[in-house]
C-alpha positions as CSV (number, residue, x, y, z in Angstrom):
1,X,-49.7,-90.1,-114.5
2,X,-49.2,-93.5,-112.7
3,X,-50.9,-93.8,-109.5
4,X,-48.7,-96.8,-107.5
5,X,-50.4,-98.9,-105.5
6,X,-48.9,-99.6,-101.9
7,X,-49.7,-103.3,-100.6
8,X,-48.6,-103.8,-96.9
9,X,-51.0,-106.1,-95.9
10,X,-51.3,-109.8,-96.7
11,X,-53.4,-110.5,-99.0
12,X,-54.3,-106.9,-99.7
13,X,-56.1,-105.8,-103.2
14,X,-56.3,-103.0,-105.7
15,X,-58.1,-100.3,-104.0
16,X,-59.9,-99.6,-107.3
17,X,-62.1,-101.6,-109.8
18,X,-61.2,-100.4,-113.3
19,X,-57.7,-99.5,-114.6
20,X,-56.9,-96.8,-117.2
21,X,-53.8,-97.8,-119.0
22,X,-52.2,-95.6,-121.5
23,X,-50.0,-98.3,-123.9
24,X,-47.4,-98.5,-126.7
25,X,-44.7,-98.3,-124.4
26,X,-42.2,-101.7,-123.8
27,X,-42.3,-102.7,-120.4
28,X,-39.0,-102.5,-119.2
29,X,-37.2,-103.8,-115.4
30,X,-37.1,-106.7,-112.7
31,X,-40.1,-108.1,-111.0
32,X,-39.7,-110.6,-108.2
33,X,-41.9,-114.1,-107.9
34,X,-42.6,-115.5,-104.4
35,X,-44.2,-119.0,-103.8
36,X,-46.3,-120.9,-105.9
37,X,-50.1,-120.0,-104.7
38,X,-51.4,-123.7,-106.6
39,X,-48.7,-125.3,-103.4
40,X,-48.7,-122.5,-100.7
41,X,-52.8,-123.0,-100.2
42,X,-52.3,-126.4,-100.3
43,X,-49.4,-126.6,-98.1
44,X,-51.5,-124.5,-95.8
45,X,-54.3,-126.9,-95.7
46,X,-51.7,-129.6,-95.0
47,X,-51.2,-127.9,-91.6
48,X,-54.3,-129.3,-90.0
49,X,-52.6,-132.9,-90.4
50,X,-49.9,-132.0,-88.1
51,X,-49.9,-132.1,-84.1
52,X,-47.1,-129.7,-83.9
53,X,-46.4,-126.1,-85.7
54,X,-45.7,-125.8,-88.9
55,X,-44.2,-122.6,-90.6
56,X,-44.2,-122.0,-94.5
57,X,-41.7,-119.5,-96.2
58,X,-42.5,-117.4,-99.6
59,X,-45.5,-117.1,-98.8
60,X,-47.4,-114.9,-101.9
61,X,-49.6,-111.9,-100.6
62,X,-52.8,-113.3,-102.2
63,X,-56.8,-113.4,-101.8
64,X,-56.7,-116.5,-102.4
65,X,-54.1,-117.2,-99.5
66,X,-56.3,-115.1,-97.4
67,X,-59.3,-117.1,-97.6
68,X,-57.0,-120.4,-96.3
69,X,-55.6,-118.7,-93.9
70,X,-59.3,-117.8,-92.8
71,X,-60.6,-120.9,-93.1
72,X,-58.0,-122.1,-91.0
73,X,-58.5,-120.1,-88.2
74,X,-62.7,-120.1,-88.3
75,X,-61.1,-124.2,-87.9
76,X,-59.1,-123.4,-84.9
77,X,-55.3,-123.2,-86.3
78,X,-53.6,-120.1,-84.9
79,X,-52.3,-118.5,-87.9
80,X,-49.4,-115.8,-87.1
81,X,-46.7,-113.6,-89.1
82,X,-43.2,-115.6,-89.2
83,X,-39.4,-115.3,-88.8
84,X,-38.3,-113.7,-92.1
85,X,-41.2,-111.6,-94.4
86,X,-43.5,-114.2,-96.4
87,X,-43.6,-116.9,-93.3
88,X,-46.5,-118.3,-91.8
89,X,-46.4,-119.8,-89.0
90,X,-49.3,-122.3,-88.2
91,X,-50.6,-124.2,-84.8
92,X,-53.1,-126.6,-85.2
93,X,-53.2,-128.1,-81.7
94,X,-57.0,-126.6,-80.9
95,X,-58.8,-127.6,-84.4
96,X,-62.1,-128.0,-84.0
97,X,-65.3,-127.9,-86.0
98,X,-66.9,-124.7,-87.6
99,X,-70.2,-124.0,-88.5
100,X,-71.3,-123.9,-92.0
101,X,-72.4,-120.2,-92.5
102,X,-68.6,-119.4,-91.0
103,X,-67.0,-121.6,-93.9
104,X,-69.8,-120.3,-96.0
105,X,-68.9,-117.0,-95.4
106,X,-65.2,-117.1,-95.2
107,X,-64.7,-119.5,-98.5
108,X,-66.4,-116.9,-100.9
109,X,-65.4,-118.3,-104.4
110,X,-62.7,-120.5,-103.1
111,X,-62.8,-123.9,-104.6
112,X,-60.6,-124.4,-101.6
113,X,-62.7,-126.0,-99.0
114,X,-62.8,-129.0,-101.3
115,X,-59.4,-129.8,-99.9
116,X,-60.1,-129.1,-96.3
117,X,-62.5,-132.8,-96.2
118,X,-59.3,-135.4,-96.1
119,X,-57.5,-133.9,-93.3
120,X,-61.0,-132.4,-90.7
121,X,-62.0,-136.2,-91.5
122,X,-58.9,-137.1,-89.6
123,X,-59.0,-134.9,-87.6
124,X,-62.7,-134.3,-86.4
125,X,-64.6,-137.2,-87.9
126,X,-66.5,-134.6,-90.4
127,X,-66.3,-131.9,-92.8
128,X,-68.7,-129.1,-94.7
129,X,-68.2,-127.7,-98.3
130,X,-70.4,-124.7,-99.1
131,X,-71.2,-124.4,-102.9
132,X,-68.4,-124.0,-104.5
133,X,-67.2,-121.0,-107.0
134,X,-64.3,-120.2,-108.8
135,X,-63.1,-118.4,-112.4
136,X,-65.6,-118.8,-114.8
137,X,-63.8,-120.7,-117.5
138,X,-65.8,-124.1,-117.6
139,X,-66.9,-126.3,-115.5
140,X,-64.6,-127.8,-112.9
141,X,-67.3,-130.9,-111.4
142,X,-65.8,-132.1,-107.6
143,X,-67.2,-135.6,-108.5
144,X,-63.6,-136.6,-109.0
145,X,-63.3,-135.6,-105.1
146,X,-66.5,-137.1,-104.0
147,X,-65.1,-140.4,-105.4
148,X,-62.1,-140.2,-104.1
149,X,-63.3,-139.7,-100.9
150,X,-66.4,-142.5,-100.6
151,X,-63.2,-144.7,-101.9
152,X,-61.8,-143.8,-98.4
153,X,-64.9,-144.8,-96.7
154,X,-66.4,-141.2,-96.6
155,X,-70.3,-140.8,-96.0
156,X,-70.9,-138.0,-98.3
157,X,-74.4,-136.2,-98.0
158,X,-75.8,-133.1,-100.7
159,X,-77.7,-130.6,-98.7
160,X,-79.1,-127.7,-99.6
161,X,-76.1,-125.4,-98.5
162,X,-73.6,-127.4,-99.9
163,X,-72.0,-131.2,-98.7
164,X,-71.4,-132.9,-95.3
165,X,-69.0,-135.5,-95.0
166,X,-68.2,-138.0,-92.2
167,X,-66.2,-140.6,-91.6
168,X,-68.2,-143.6,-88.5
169,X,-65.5,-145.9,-89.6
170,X,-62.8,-143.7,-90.2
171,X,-60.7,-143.7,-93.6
172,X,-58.7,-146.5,-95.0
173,X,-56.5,-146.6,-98.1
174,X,-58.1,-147.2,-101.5
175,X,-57.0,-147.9,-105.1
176,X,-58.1,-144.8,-107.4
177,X,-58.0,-144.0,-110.5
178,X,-58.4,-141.2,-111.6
179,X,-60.4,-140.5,-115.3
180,X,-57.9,-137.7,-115.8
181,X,-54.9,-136.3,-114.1
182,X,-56.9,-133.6,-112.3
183,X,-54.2,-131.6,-110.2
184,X,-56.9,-130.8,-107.3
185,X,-58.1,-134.5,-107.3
186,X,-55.0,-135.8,-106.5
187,X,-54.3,-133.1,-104.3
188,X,-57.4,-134.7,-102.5
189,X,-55.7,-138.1,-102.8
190,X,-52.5,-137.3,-100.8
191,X,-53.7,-135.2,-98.1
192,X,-56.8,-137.8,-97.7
193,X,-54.2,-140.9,-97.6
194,X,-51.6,-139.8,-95.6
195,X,-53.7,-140.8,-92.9
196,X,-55.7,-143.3,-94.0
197,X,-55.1,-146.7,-92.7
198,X,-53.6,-149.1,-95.3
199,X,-52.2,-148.4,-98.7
200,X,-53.3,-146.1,-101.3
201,X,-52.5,-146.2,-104.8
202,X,-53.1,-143.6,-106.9
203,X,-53.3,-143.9,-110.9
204,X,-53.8,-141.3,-113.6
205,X,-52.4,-138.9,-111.0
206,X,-51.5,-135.0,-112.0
207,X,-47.4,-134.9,-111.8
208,X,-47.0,-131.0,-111.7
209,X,-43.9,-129.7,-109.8
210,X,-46.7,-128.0,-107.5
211,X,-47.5,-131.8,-106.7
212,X,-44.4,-132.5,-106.2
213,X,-43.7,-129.9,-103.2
214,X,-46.9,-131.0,-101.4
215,X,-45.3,-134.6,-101.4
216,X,-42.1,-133.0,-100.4
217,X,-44.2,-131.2,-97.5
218,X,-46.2,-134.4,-95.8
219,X,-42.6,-136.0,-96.6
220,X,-41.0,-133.7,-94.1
221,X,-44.3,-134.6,-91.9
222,X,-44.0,-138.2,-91.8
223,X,-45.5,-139.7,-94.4
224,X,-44.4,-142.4,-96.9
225,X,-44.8,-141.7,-100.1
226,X,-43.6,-143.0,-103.6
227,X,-43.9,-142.2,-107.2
228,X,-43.8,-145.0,-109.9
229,X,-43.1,-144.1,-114.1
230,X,-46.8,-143.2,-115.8
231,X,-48.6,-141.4,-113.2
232,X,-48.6,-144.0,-110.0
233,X,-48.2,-142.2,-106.6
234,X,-48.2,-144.8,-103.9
235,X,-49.0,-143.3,-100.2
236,X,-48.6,-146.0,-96.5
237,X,-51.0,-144.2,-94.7
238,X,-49.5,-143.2,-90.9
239,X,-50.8,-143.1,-87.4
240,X,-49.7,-139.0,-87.1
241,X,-47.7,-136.3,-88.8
242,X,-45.8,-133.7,-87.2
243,X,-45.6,-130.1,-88.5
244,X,-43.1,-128.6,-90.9
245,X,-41.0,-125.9,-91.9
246,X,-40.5,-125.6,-95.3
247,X,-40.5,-123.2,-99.0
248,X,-42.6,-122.8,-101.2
249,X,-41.7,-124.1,-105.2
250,X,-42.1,-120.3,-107.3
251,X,-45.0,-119.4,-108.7
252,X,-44.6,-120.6,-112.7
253,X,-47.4,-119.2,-113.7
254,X,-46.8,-115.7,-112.7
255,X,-43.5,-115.9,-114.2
256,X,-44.4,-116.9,-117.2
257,X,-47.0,-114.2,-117.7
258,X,-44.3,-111.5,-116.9
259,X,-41.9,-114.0,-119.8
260,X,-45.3,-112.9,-122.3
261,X,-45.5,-109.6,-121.6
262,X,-42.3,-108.9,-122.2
263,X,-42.7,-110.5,-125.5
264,X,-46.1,-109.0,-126.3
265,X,-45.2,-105.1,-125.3
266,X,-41.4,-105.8,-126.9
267,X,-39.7,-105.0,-123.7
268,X,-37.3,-106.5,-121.3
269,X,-38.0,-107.9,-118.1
270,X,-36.2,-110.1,-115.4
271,X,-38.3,-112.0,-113.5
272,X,-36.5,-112.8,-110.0
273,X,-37.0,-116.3,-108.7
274,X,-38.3,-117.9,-111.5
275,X,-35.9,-121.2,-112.4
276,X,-35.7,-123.0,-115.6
277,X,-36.3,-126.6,-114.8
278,X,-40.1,-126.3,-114.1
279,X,-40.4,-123.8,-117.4
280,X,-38.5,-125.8,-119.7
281,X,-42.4,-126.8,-121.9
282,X,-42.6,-122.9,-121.8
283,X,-39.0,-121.8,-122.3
284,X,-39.4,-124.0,-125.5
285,X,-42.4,-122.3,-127.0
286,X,-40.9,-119.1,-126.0
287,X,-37.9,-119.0,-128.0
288,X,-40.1,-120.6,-131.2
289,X,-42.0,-118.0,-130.8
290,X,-39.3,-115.3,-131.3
291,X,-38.3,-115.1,-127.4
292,X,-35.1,-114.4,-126.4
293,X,-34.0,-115.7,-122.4
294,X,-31.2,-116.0,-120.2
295,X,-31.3,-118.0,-117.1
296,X,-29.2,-116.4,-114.2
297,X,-28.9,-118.1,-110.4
298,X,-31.3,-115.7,-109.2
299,X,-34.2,-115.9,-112.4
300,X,-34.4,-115.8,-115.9
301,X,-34.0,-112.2,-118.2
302,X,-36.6,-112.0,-120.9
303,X,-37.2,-110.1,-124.2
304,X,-38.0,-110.5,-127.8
305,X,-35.2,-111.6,-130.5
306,X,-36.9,-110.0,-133.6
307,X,-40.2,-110.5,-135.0
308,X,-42.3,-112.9,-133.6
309,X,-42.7,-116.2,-135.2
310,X,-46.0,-118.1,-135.2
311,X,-46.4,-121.4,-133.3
312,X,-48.8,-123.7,-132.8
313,X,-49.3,-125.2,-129.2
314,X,-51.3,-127.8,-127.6
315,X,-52.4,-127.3,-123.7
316,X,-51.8,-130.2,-121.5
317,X,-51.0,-131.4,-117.7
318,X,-48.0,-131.2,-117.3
319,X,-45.3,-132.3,-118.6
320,X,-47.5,-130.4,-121.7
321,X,-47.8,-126.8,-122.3
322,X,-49.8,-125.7,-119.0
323,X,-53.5,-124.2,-119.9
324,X,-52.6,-120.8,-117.1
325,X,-49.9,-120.1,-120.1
326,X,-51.9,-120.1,-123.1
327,X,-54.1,-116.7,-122.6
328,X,-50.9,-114.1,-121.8
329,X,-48.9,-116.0,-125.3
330,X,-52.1,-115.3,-127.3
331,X,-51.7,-111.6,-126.6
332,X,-48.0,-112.2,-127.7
333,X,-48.9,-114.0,-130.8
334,X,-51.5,-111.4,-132.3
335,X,-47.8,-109.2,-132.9
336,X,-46.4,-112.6,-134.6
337,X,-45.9,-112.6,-138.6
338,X,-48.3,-115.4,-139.6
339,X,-50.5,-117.7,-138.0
340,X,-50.6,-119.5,-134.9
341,X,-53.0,-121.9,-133.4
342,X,-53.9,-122.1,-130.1
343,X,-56.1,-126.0,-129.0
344,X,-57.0,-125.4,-125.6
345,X,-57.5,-129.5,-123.9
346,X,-58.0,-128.7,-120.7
347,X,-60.7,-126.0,-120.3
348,X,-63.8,-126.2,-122.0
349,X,-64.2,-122.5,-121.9
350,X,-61.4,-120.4,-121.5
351,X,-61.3,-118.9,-125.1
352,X,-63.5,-116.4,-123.7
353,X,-60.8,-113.9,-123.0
354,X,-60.2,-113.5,-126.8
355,X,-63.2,-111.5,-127.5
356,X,-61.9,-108.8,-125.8
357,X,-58.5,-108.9,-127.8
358,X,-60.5,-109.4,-130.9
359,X,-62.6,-105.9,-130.0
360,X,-58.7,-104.5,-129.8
361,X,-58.3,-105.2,-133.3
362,X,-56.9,-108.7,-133.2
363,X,-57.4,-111.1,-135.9
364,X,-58.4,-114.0,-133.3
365,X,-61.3,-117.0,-134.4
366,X,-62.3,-119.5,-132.3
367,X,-63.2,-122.7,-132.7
368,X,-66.0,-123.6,-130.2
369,X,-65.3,-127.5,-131.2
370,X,-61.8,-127.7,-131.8
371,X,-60.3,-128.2,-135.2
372,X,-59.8,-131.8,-136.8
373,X,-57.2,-131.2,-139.0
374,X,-53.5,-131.1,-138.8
375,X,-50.8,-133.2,-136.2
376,X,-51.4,-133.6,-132.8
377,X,-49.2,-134.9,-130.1
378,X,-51.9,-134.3,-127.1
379,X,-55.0,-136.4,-128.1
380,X,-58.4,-135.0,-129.4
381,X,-60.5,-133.7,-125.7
382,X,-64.7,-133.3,-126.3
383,X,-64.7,-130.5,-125.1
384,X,-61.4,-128.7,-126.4
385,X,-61.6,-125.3,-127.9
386,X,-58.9,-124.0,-130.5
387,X,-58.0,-120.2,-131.6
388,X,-56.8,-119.4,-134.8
389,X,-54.6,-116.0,-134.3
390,X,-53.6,-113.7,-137.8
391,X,-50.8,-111.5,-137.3
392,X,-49.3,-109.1,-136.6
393,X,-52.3,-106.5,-136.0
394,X,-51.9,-103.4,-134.5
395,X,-54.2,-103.3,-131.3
396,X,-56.2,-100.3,-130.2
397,X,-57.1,-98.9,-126.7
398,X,-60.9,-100.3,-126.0
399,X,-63.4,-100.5,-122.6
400,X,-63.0,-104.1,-121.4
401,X,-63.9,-106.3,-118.5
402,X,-62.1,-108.7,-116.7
403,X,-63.2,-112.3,-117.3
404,X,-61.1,-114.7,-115.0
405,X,-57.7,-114.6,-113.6
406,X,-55.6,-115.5,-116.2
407,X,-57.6,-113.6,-118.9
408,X,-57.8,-110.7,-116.8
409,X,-54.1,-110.7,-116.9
410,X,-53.9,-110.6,-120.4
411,X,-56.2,-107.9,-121.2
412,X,-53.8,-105.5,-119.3
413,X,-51.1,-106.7,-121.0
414,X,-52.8,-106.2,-124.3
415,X,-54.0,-102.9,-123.2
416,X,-50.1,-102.3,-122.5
417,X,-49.4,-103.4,-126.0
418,X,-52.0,-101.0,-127.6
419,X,-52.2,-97.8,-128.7
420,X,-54.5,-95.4,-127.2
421,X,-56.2,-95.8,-123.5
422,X,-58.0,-98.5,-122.5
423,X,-60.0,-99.2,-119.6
424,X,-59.9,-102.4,-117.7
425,X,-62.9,-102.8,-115.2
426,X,-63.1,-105.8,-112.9
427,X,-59.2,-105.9,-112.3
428,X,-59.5,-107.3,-108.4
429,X,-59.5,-110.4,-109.5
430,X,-55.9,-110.4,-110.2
431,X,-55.4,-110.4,-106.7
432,X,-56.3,-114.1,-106.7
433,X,-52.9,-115.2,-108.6
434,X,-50.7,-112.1,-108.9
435,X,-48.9,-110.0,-105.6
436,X,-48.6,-105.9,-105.4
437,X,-49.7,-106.5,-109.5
438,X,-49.8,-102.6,-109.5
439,X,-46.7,-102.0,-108.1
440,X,-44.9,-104.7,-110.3
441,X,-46.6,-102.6,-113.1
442,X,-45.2,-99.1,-111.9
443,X,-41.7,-100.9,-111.4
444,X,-41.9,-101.7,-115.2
445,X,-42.7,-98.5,-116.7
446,X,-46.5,-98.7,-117.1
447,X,-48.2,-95.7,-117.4
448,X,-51.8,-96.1,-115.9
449,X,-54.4,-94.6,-113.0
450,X,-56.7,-96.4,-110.8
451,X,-60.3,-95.8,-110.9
452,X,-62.3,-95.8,-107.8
């Protein structure tokens, strides 16, 4: 019997820790995608550069949401429910500083309070970062941010609880380059030089469509900012920014792991909100691999168009074939006739997840080091891993725990695939990048209880 999971709250989380899912059955219906939670955080932190309210709309019901929105408020933003379900509405008129052990306490394994430094320099003259955690998938150093933000004319001092920043001379624009097109660094670059006096020019910079919005955001604020062909954002810092009101892009990554699961369990589903334009890398490897889609005005339909085809794929920034896609298509591709290769360029260790698969019956090896043979369009990475997947194999029901968010995702799916019960322990996690997940999984057909 399903046990449906009712999520009211923002922000709210499975009530249990392990999942029992009984699979072999296609998932079948429509699941909805709000905003983006890689621009909706971001867009939140934004809100402290403003002196007058800002509201943000598609708002996704996420932890991860929920620890910005606390952060902001431990800050002094008054953070309240807005016109139309999914709005937040956000005045920043009383910011002021907050003591470590409250951002300590409120950041948990956010990476988020990285981003908070550019815009409380602005605004307060200093900043705190806690240590830092995150998904365990490699490491994921904030040196690029640190550099960034001496470039600015930060003071940046290592303490024993973590970093304090502060700006005597306030900040003024740089030329940065970044070593590689690190989405969160160049997060760090806008919201930093938006402010800042001078000019900044950015090189190297990460041209996601979740980059994108932001711009579009502290456009709609007052800023001035410019793109240029291979990966030049230029920013004329400004004396003050005003608030906003303004949508969140959808959330790309949630839509494409709904676009996987359809193809791994051989169902159908329609994933509501999702567009083509910023899924076209994705939409591409799809259909290789045997996918079948329709894009509507209101999402894209999804399903299998007979047996799955192997492909080989390469993860890169974007434009490339994003690295949050990679782990729910492998679960896909262990039902493909033939082999498929998976070289992961991004994360050093995010081949984890396949062990898990492999335990399932999947024919899955991993090369720690990459593989040197055969054409590549994205270049060679030091620290790139590749997975060599063998199918199809029939997978089996197994007891498995939840590794990280994206790989956590994918051993439900592959639990839905298999025959037999599994048990997936560790499943809060998916709270982090994927709203009401349980209920979306009742809507579909899933048959599965939650374990207290």
């Amino acid at each position: 019997m399903t046990t449906p999971l009712h999520e009211t709250t923002l922000a709210s989380k499975p009530s249990g820790d392990v999942l029992a899912i009984r699979g072999g059955r296609p998932l079948h219906g429509r699941v909805d995608v709000k905003g983006a939670k890689n621009l909706a955080t971001k867009a939140m932190v934004a809100t402290l550069l403003g002196e007058t309210v800002s509201t943000l709309r598609d708002v996704p019901d996420l932890s991860d949401v929920a620890v910005v929105r606390s952060l902001l408020e431990v800050h002094g933003v008054r953070v309240t429910e807005g016109d139309e379900p999914g709005a937040l509405v956000f005045d920043p008129s009383d910011v002021e500083s907050a003591h470590f052990e409250e951002i300590d306490a409120h950041a948990g394994a956010s990476r988020i309070p990285i981003l908070f430094c550019g815009p409380l320099l602005h605004r307060l003259g200093q900043a705190f970062i806690p240590d830092l955690g995150g998904c365990r998938i490699g490491d994921r150093p904030i040196d690029f941010h640190l550099d960034a933000l001496r470039k600015f004319g930060a003071v940046v001092e290592k303490l024993p609880s973590g970093i304090r920043l502060s700006a005597p001379n306030g900040l003024k624009g740089a030329n940065i380059h970044l070593p590689y097109p690190s989405v969160g660094a160049t997060e760090q670059v806008l919201l930093t030089a938006v402010r800042a006096q001078g000019q900044t020019e950015l090189r190297n910079a990460a041209i996601e469509p979740e980059i994108m919005d932001l711009i579009a955001v502290l456009q709609k604020m007052g800023a001035i900012i410019s793109y240029e062909p291979n990966r030049v954002i230029l920013i004329e810092g400004v004396d003050k920014l005003r608030g906003y009101d303004h949508r969140s892009i959808f959330d790309r990554n949630e839509a494409a792991s709904w676009a996987c699961a359809a193809l791994a369990t051989d169902g159908e589903i329609f994933v509501g909100g999702a567009r083509q334009q910023e899924m076209l890398t994705f939409l591409n490897v799809f259909r290789k691999a045997g996918g079948w889609f329709d894009v509507r005005e209101d999402g894209i339909l999804f399903r299998r168009d007979g047996a799955l085809k192997p492909v080989i794929v390469e993860t890169d920034v974007h434009p490339g074939f994003m690295t949050d896609w990679q782990q729910p298509l492998v679960v896909a591709l262990t039902q493909a006739h033939g082999r498929s290769v998976v070289h992961e360029t991004v994360y050093e260790n995010r081949m984890g997840f396949t062990d898990a698969l492999v335990k399932m019956g999947a024919d899955i090896v991993v090369h720690p080091h990459g593989l040197q043979d055969g054409p590549r369009r994205v270049a060679r990475r030091e620290l790139e891993q590749a997975a060599v997947i063998t199918g199809p194999t029939p997978l089996h029901g197994a007891d498995i725990v939840v590794p990280d968010l994206r790989g956590g995702y994918s051993h439900v799916i592959a639990a839905l695939t298999a025959t037999g019960e599994s048990r997936v322990s560790g499943i809060d996690i998916l709270s982090r990048g994927y709203e009401k997940f349980l209920d979306k999984l009742t809507a579909l057909g899933a048959d599965f209880d939650v374990i207290g």
